[in-house]
Structure formats: structure tokens, C-alpha cells
C-alpha positions as CSV (number, residue, x, y, z in Angstrom):
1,X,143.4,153.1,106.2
2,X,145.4,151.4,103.2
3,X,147.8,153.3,101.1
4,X,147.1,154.1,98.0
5,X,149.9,151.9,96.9
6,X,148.4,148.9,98.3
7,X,146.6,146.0,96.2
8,X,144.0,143.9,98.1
9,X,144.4,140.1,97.1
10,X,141.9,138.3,95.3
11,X,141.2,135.8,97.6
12,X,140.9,137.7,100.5
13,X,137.8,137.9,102.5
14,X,138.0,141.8,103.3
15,X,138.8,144.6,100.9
16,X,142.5,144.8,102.9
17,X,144.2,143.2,105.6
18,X,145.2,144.6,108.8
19,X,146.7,143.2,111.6
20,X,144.1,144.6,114.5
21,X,141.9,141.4,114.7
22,X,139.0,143.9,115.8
23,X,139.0,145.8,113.1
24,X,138.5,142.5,110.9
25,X,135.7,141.7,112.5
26,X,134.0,144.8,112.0
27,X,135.3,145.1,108.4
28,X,134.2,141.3,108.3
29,X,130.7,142.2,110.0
30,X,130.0,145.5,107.5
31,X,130.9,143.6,104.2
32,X,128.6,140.9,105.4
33,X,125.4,143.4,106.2
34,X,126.5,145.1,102.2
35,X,126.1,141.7,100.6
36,X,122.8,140.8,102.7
37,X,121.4,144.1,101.5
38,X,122.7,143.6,97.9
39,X,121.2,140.5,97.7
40,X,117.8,141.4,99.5
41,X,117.3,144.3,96.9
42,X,118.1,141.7,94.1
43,X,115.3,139.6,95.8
44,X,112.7,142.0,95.8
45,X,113.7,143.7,92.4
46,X,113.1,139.8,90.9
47,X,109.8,139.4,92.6
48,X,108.6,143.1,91.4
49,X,109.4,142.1,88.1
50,X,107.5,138.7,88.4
51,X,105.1,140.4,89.8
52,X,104.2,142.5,86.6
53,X,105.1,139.4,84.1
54,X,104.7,135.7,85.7
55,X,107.0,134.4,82.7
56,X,109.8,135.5,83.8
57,X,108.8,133.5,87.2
58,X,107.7,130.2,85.1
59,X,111.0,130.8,83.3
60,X,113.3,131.1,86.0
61,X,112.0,127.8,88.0
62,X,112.4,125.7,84.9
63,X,116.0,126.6,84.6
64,X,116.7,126.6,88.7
65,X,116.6,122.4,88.6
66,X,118.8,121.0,91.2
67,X,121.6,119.1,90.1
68,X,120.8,115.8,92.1
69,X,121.8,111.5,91.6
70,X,118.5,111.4,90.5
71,X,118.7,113.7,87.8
72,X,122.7,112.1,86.9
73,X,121.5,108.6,86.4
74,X,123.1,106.8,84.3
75,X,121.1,104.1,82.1
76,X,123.0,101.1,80.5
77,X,123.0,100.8,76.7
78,X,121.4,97.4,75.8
79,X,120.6,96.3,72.1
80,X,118.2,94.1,71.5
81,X,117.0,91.5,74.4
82,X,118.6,92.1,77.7
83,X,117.1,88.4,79.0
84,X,116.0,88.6,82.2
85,X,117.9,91.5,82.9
86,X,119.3,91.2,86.5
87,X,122.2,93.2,86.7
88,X,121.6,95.9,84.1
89,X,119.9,98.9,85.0
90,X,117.2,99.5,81.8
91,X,114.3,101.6,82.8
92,X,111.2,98.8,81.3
93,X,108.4,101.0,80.8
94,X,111.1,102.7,78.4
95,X,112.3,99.4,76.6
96,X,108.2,98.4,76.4
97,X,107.3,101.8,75.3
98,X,110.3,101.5,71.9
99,X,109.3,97.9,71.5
100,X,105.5,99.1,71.0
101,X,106.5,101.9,69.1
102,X,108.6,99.6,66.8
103,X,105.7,97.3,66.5
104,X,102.9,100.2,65.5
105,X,105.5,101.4,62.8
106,X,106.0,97.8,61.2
107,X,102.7,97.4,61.4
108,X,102.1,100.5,59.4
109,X,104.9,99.8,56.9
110,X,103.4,96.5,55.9
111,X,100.0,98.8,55.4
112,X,101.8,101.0,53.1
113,X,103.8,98.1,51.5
114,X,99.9,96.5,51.0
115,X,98.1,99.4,49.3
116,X,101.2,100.0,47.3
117,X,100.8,96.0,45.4
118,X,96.9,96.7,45.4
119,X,95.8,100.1,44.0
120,X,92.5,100.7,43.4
121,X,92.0,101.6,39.2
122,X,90.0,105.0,38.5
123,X,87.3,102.8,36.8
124,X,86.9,100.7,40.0
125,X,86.5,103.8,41.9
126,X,84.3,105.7,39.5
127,X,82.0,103.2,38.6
128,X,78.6,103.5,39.6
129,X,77.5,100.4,38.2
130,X,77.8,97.6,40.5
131,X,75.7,94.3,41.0
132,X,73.8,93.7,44.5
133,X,75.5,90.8,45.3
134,X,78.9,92.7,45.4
135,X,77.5,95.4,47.4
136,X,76.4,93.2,50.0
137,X,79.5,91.3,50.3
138,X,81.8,94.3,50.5
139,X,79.3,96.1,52.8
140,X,79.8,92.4,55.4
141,X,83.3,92.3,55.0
142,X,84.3,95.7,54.9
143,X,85.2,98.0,57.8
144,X,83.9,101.1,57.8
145,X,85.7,104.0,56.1
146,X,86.0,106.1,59.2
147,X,88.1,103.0,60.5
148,X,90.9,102.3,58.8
149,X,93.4,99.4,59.2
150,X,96.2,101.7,60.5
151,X,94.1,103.2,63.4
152,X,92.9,99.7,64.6
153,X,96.0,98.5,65.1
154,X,97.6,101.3,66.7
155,X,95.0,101.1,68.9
156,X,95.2,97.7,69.6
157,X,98.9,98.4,70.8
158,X,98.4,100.5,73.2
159,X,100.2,100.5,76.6
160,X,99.0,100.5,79.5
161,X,99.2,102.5,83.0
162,X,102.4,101.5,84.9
163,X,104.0,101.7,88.0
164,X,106.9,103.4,86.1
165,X,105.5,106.0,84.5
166,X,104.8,108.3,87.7
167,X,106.3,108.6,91.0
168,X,102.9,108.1,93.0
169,X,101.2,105.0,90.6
170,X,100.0,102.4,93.4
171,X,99.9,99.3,91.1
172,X,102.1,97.1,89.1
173,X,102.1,96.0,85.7
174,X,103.2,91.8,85.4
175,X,104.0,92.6,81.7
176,X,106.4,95.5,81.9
177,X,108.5,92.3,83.3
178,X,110.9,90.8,80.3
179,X,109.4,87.3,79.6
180,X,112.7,85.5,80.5
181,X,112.8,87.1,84.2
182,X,108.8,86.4,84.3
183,X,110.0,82.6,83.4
184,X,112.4,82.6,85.4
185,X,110.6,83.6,89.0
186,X,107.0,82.4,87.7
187,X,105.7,82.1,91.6
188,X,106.3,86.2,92.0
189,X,105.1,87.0,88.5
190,X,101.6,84.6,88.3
191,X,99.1,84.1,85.8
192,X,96.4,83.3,88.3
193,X,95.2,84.9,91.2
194,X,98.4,84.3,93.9
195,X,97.2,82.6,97.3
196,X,96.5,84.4,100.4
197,X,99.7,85.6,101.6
198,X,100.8,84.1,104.8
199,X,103.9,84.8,106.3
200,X,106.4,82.9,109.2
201,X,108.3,85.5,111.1
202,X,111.5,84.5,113.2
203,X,114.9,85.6,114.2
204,X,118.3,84.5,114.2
205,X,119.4,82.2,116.9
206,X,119.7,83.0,120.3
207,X,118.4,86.7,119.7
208,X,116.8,88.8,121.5
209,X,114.6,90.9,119.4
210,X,111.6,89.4,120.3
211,X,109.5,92.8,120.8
212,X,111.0,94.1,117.3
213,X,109.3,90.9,115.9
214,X,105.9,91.1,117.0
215,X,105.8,94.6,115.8
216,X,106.5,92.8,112.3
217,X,103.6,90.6,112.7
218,X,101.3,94.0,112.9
219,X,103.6,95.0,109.5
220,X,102.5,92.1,107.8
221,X,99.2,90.8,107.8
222,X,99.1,87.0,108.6
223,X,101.9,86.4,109.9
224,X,102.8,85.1,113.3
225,X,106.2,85.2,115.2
226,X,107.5,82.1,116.0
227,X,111.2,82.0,118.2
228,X,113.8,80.5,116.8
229,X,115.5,79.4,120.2
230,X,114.7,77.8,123.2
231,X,114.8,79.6,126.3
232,X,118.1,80.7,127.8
233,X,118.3,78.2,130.9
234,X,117.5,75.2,127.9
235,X,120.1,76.4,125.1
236,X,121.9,73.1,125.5
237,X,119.0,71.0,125.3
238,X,117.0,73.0,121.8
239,X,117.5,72.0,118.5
240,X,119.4,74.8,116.3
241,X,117.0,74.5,113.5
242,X,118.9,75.5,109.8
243,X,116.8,77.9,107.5
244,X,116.0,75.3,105.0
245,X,114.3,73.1,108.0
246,X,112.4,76.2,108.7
247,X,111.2,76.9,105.3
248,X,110.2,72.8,104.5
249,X,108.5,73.3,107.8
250,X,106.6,76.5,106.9
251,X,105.9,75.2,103.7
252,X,104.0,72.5,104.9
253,X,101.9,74.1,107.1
254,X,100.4,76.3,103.7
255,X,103.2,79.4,104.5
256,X,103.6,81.2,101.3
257,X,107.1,83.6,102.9
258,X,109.5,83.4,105.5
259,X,110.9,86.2,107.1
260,X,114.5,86.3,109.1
261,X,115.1,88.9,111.3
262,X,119.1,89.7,112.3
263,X,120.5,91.5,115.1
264,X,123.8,93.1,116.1
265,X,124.3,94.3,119.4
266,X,120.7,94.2,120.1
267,X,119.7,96.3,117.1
268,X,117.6,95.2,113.8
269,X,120.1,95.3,111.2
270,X,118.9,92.5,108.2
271,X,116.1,90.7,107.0
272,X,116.2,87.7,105.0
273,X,112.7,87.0,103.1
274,X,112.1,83.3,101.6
275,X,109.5,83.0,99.4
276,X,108.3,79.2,99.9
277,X,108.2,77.0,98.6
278,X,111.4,76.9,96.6
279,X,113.0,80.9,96.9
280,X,114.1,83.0,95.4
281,X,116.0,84.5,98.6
282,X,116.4,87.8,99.5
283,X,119.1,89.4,101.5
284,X,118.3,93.1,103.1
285,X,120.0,95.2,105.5
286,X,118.0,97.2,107.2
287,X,119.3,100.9,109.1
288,X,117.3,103.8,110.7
289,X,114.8,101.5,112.8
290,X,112.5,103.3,114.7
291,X,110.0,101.9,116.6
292,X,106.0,103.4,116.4
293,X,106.0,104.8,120.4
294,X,108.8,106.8,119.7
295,X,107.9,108.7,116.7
296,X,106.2,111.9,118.0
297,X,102.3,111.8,117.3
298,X,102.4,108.2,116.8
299,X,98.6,106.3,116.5
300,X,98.2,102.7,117.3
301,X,97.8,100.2,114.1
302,X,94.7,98.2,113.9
303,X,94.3,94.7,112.3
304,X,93.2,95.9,109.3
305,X,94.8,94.7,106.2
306,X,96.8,98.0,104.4
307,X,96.6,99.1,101.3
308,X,100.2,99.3,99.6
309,X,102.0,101.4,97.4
310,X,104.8,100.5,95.7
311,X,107.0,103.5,94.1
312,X,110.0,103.9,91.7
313,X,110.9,100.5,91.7
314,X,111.9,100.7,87.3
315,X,114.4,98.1,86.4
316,X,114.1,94.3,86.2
317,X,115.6,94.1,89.4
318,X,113.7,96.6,90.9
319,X,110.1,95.0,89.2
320,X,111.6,91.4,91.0
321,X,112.3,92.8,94.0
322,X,108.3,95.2,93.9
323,X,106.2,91.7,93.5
324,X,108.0,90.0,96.4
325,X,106.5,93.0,98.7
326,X,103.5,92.4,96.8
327,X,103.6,88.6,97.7
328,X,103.6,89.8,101.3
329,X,100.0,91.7,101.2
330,X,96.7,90.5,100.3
331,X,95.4,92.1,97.1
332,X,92.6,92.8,98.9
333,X,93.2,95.8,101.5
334,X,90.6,96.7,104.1
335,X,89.4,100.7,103.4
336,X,88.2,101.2,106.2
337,X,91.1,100.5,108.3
338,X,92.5,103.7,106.3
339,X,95.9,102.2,106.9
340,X,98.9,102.4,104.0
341,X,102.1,100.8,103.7
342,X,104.8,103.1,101.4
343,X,107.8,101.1,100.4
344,X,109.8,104.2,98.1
345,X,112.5,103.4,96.3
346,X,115.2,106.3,96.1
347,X,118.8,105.6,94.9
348,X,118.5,102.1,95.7
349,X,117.5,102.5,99.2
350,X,114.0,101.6,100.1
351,X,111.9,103.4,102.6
352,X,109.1,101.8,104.9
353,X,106.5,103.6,106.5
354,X,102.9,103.1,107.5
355,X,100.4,105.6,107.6
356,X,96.9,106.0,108.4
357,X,95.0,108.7,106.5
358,X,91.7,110.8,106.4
359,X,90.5,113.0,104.2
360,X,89.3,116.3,105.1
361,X,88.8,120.0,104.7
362,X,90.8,123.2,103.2
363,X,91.4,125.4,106.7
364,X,92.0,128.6,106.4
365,X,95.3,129.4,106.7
366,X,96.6,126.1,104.4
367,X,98.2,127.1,101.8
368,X,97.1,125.4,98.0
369,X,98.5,122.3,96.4
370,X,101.6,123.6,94.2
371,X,102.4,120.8,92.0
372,X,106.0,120.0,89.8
373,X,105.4,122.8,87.7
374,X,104.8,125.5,90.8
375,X,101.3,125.6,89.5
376,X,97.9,124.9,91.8
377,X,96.8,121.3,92.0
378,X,93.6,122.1,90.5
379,X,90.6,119.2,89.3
380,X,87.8,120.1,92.0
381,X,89.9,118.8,95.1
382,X,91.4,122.4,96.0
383,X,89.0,122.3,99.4
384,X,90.3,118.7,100.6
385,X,93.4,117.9,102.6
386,X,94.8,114.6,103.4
387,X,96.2,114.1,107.0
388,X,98.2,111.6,107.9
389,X,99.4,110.1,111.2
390,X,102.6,107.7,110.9
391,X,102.0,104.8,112.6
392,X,105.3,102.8,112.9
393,X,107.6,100.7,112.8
394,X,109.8,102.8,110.6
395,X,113.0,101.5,108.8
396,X,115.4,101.9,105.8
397,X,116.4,98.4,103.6
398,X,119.3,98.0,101.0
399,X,119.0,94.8,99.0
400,X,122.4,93.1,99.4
401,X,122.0,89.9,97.5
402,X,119.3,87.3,95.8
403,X,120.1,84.1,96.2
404,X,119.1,80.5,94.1
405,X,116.4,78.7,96.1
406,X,116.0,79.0,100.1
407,X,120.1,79.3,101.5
408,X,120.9,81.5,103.8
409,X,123.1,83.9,101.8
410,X,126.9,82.4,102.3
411,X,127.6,82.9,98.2
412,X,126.7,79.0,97.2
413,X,124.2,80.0,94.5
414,X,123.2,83.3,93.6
415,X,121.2,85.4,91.5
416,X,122.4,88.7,92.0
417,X,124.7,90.1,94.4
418,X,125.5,93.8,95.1
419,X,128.7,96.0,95.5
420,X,129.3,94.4,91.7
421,X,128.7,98.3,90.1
422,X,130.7,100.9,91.6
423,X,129.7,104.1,90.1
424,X,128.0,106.6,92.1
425,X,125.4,107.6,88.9
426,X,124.0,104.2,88.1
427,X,121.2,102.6,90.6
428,X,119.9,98.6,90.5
429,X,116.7,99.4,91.6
């Protein structure tokens, strides 16, 4: 035992030191079982308490918010028009949700500013004596009174759905994009119905990620893998096609996209997408490839076109970067394939996987819905279940660079290039 003299230190682990290493282990091992038990009777204590008043539950999850990157972001401060807005991470749906609010309250200060240089006299009001002619004009012209000017046109301003506004929309709106940006890239933001996406699929030269490729062409619907490179025993002889001859030869045999896969050391790590006929270009890497046989329960893809769903992409950059996946699927999917393509977007790192899913019954051991809120996911679904069976190829992308036109991104021309933001709390995407 310590003297009485003694003083334990502060930062020490045990409530003394000794110099017999088995005694500090078992001092070690019975402070360890008091704190276990402290904290287990705290635990239960809490839920008792919850028990009796589910506030105090509500309340404590609100405040019990992980401190995440997510939650840290950092948004740019732009005034006024931020052009086409490449390079500066603005959240849209928020810069086209103050623009709409600025509009409905100039709209209903030049209301105000209106009735205020036209009152209506008391006579004009009270008079009861008016000719039939009047009436009948006023009565054609006229809205009526339980419609004023004020409510028509904030009705007309209304936004609409976005893919911004929750984490699992499945649809894009063209005119969250900024008009210059929209200008700019008018082949991935279109006015008309875009063409049937078909896609050219090859590899770097002399590479050997032949099988890799083909499982792209069952990524991408019509799309067919074409090698870059002769054969190894006729390397001398072939002809070292450049991207650009590619791309005018793609383009003339009706191929709206080219995609570029790279290797190193045998391994998937970029892909270059072209979208014909004139670019922009995009530069990926790509990391975490995993083929579809090796992901446990694996199914085998069908040719079915996927649907495709398209989440947190928010800025300009991200919105560019959204509709050039979108150029690569028909708008059109095939529903009873019940195949998906996810492309999530999280801290500028975007995620691909391909599902298939059905929809079927509550068992009886699952567990209910819980949503954000820790509440039920109510709305007369609580009996169905969605399963889903991941059907590869499986891969994470980081957009590098965009480049002018079709090059093969060496730094000639570009639109945007990363590494240009170093702080750890602002994204691109």
C-alpha cells in the first residue's frame, strides 16, 4: 500500500505506482472492470430515464451530431454572378433558391410601390351606382379577388425539385446550372432531347487490361471495346494511334463519348472520358477496383439498360461533371432489368456501384426503417424491404483535371485542374 504521504500524479493511469509489474496489471485490470461498471450503470440509468420521457431521448440524439468534413465544409463567399463558376465551390440550389427569393420580394415591392400611386377613393369603393358597361368590363379584365397579383407571382416563381436538395433525388435539374457554364458546355447541358448515348471504350497503348475493359462495356450500355494495340508479335508493324485520331474516328462513325482506360503495373488506375465531338475532357483516377466475381454474393449483369442515380454532386463543377455520367446512359432505363448504377459523391471522391434490386416483404425479425431523425420511416411502406445484390465492377474516381477540347491531359489547355485548393474543409464537387 502507499503511504499516506504519497500523492498519485495526475496523469497516471493507476491511483499509484509501484514497481511490481504484476501488481499493475491487476491494479490496471480492477480500475478497468470499475470504469466498465460505472459506465454500464450510467447506460442503463439514461435508458430508464428515456424510457419514462422519450424527450430526453429526441434531445440527446440532436445534440450527439458527429463532428465530420461533411458537416465542416466550408462554402466560398461570392457576390453577385460567379460566371460559370468552375473553381469556386457555391452550393447552386442555394444561389437559385436567394436569387428566387430576391425576385418574389422585388416583385412584391413593385406591388406595394403600385397600390401606393393608385388608391382606391372611399366614393369609388362605396358606390353602389355603377353603369353595366363598367361592370362588364371590370368583371373580363379583372382577376378574381381571391387571387391577387402578389400570390400569382409567387407562384409563378416557384422552384423546382433538384438533385441538391436531398441526398437520394435520382434526377438533375439543367437550370440549377449558371447560364454562362450552360453556354459554355452546351452539348452536356441540351435543350433538346440528347442522342442515344454511344460510347468507344479503349486502353492505353500496349496494355493489358483487356478483361477490365469488357467488364466496362457491360457498365456502359452501347459501348464496345476496341484495343488500342496490335498484338504483341506485330508491335513494330501497328500504328500508335493519338487520342485525337481516335476521337475524329469515333466521331465519325456516330460515337457520342470516348473512354480511356490506364494501367500501372497491371492495375486500373485512370480513366480519361471524351465527349465527341469536340470535349470537354475529363481526367479521373480511379482506386479500389474490384472486379464483380470477387465481391461475395455477386449476381451476373444482364443487358438491360440501368437506371442511374446521381447523388451530391452541388457545385458548378460537380453539376458539369453529373451530366457527363448522364451523357453516358440512355434516358430511358429498362425496369425490368431491375439493375441501378449509384455514382455518390462524398468529399470529392465518387463512388460506383451497380446493383440489382427487388422489392419485397417485412420478415419477422427485421427491424423498422429509422430515418435521420431516429424516427420510423412511416407512409404505408413499413411491410416492404428492398434487397439488393451488388453486381460489379466496383471502383472509386477522383476528378484530376478538365481539359479544353479532346487532348490527352499534358496541361496545353485546360478548364480546371485539381490540387489548386489546399484546405482540408472546402470540396470541388
Amino acid at each position: 500500500m502507499a503511504s499516506k504521504k504519497f500523492k498519485p500524479s495526475t496523469k497516471s493511469t493507476l491511483p499509484f505506482k509501484t514497481g511490481n509489474k504484476e501488481k499493475r496489471q491487476k491494479l490496471h485490470i480492477t480500475r478497468k472492470k470499475a470504469l466498465d461498471n460505472t459506465r454500464r450503470d450510467e447506460r442503463f440509468r439514461r435508458r430508464r430515464e428515456e424510457d419514462k420521457d422519450p424527450s430526453l431521448r429526441e434531445e440527446r440524439l440532436r445534440k450527439n451530431i458527429p463532428l465530420t468534413l461533411e458537416r465542416k465544409r466550408v462554402w466560398d463567399d461570392v457576390d453577385g454572378d460567379i460566371g460559370d463558376g468552375l473553381g469556386v465551390s457555391v452550393d447552386v440550389e442555394r444561389l437559385k433558391r436567394q436569387k428566387l427569393a430576391e425576385e418574389v420580394e422585388a416583385n412584391d415591392d413593385h406591388d406595394q410601390v403600385r397600390d401606393q400611386e393608385q388608391p382606391d377613393s372611399e366614393d369609388d369603393r362605396d358606390s353602389m351606382i355603377d353603369s353595366p358597361s363598367d361592370s362588364d368590363s371590370n368583371s373580363s379584365t379583372s382577376p378574381p379577388l381571391h387571387l391577387s397579383p402578389k400570390t400569382i407571382t409567387a407562384r409563378a416563381s416557384s422552384p423546382s425539385p433538384s438533385i441538391t436538395t436531398t441526398t437520394n433525388s435520382t434526377t438533375l435539374n439543367p437550370t440549377l446550372a449558371p447560364s454562362p457554364l450552360a453556354s459554355r458546355f452546351p452539348t452536356l447541358f441540351p435543350t433538346s432531347p440528347p442522342p442515344v448515348p454511344k460510347t468507344l471504350i479503349t486502353t492505353s497503348l500496349h496494355s493489358t487490361l483487356h478483361h477490365p475493359a469488357h467488364l466496362l462495356t457491360t457498365l456502359f450500355p452501347n459501348s464496345v471495346y476496341i484495343p488500342r494495340s496490335a498484338p504483341q508479335n506485330r508491335h513494330n508493324n501497328s500504328h500508335n494511334y493519338s487520342i485525337r485520331e481516335i476521337a475524329t474516328f469515333a466521331h465519325n462513325r456516330h460515337y457520342t463519348a470516348l473512354i480511356v482506360l490506364k494501367e500501372d503495373q497491371k492495375h486500373p488506375t485512370g480513366l480519361t472520358i471524351v465527349h465527341l465531338p469536340s470535349g470537354p475532357t475529363f481526367t479521373f483516377s480511379i482506386s479500389n477496383w474490384v472486379e464483380g466475381k470477387k465481391i461475395p454474393g455477386h449476381g451476373r449483369p444482364t443487358d438491360h439498360t440501368p437506371e442511374l442515380i446521381l447523388n451530391n454532386f452541388r457545385t458548378p463543377l460537380g453539376l458539369l461533371t453529373a451530366h457527363l455520367f448522364r451523357s453516358l446512359f440512355p434516358s430511358q432505363p429498362e425496369f425490368a432489368g431491375r439493375q441501378v448504377v449509384t455514382l455518390h459523391n462524398q468529399r470529392d471522391y465518387i463512388f460506383l456501384r451497380r446493383h440489382r434490386y427487388v422489392f419485397r416483404e417485412k420478415k419477422g425479425r427485421e427491424r423498422n426503417v429509422v430515418g435521420v431523425d431516429g424516427k420510423d420511416v412511416g407512409g404505408g411502406v413499413e411491410g416492404i424491404r428492398a434487397g439488393l445484390q451488388e453486381l460489379g465492377p466496383r471502383f472509386t474516381m477522383k476528378l484530376r483535371r478538365v481539359d479544353k477540347g479532346v487532348q490527352a491531359g499534358r496541361g496545353e489547355e485546360w478548364e480546371w485542374k485539381g490540387k489548386m485548393d489546399k484546405s482540408r474543409n472546402k470540396f470541388q464537387l
